[in-house]
Each structure stands twice: as structure tokens, then as C-alpha cells.
N, C-alpha and C positions, 0 to 999 in steps of 0.2 A: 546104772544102765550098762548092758552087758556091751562088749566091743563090736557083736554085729549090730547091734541096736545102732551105735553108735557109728559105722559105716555107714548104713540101711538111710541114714541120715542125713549123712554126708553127700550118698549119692541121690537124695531127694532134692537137696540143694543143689547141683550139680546140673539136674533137671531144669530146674527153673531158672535159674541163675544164667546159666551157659548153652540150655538148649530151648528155652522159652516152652516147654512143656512142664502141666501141670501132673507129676506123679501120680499113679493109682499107689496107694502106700502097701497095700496088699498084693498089688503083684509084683511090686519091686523087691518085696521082703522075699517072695516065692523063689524070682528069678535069684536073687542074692543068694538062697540058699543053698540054690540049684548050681551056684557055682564053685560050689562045697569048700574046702580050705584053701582056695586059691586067694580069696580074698583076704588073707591075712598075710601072703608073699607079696611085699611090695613087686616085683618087677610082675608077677604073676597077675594080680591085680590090675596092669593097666594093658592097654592094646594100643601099639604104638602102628598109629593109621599109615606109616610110609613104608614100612617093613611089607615087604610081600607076602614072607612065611608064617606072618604075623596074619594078614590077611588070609588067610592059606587057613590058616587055623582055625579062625571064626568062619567062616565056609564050612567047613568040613567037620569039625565038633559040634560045631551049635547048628547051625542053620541047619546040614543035613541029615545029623546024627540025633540032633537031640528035636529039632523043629519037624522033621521028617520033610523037607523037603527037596524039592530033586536039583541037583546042581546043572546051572544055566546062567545066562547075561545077567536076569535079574537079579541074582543073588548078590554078585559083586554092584552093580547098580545100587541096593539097597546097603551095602556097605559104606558104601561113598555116600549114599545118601546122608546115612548117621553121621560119618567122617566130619561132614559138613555141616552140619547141624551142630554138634558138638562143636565144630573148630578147627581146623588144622592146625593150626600156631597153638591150640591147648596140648601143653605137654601132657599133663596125666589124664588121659579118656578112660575115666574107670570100667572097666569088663564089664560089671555089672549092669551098668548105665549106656552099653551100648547093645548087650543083650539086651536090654530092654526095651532100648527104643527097636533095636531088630524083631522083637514080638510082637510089638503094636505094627509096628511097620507091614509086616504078615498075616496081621490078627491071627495069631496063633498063641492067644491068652489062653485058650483050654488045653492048651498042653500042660500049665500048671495048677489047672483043676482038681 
């Protein structure tokens, strides 16, 4: 099993376990891949929800750069959303597994069509 294989995995369980959603395996893999070599930098890798620039960053990379959508309240709304869904007391909120849920959150699953 290759080591994405092997995150791809991690953040299925992660899913279900931590955020009571049942993974699409194929758009996690997409979104995973989408998040190019970041996922193999531990610090890169996770999204620390209290950090503002941190917040800053998934706004402005994913949501409006890569999601195409126009930055507004809802975008940080739907951040906190995941935040919270995921956990706030969860230290590691894998990238991948919050881009994800930020996609479905959007439905803007055909962006990795």
C-alpha cells in the first residue's frame, strides 16, 4: 500500500470516527490528491482551526482559488462549520478531511470531476 493510499485511509477513518460522516472514497482520494505534497509535511498536513492565518489560508487557497467561490460571511461560517464538526479539542484536523468536508459543504464535488 502506497503512503497516500495509506493517509487516503487515515482520513476515511477520521471521517467517520470524528466527524460522523460516511466518506465518498473517491472524492477524498481526488480532494487528497488535490492537495499535492502537502500531505506528506506533517505541520502542512494539518489545519490548526484557532490560528486566524491559518483560517486565512483555507479561505483564500481552497475555497476561493480553487472552489471558485466569492469570499463573504458564509465562507468563514462554513469553516466553523467543519471546525466543529471535526472538533475543536481535535489537535490534528487533517487538510484533506476538512477540504473535504468544505466540498460537500458547497457541493462543489464537480470541481474534482
Amino acid at each position: 500500500m502506497s503512503k497516500r493510499d495509506e493517509l487516503i485511509e487515515k482520513y476515511a477513518s477520521d471521517l467517520k470516527e470524528k466527524c460522523g460522516v460516511t466518506p465518498d472514497l473517491d472524492l477524498l482520494t481526488k480532494v487528497t490528491i488535490g492537495c499535492g505534497p502537502s500531505i506528506y509535511n506533517a505541520d502542512a498536513a494539518t489545519v490548526a482551526g484557532s490560528d486566524q492565518s491559518e483560517i486565512d489560508t483555507v479561505k483564500n487557497n481552497f475555497l476561493i482559488k480553487k472552489l471558485g467561490l466569492k469570499d463573504g460571511p458564509k465562507l468563514d461560517e462554513a469553516i466553523n462549520k467543519v471546525i466543529d464538526t471535526y472538533g475543536k479539542s481535535e489537535r490534528n484536523k487533517y487538510r484533506a478531511v476538512v477540504y473535504y468536508l468544505l466540498t460537500k459543504e458547497f457541493k462543489k464535488e464537480s470541481v474534482y470531476n
